[in-house]
C-alpha positions, 0 to 999 in steps of 0.5 A, a space after each residue: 500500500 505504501 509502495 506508491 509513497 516511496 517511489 515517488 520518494 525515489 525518481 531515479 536508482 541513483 537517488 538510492 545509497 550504492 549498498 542499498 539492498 532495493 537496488 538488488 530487487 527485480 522492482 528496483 531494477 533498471 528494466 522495471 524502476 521507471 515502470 513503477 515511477 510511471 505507475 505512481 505518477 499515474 495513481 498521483 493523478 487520480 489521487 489529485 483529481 478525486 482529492 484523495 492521496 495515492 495511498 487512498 486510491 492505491 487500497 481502492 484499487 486492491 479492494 476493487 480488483 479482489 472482491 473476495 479480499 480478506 482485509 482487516 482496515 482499522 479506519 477509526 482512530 483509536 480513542 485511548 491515543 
């Protein structure tokens, strides 16, 4: 769900230190970074055009493809916080 938070944090693998372990992932890869960078621009744009974040939009967009998705949300803040 948060994936979408950090890409945007990252525009390029070279925004990564040389020893972090992301650079060894296939999702961090040179063949796949810009795939994802493209993604989250993309979830940014609707996110702005709904006034939601893109985190929003991200869980939106799981719940909608998996109707049989077995998510426990805790959407209510906790009082005792």
């Amino acid at each position: 769900m948060f994936r979408t938070h950090r890409v945007f944090r990252y525009r390029s693998r070279a925004d990564f230190d040389a020893d972090d372990f992301r650079l060894s992932l296939p999702r961090f890869s040179e063949e796949n970074f810009h795939k994802n960078v493209d993604l989250a621009d993309k979830i940014k744009t609707i996110a702005d055009k709904y006034n939601a974040t893109p985190t929003q939009v991200t869980l939106a967009w799981i719940l909608a493809e998996n109707e049989n998705c077995e998510c426990d949300l805790y959407l209510h803040r906790n009082p005792l916080r």
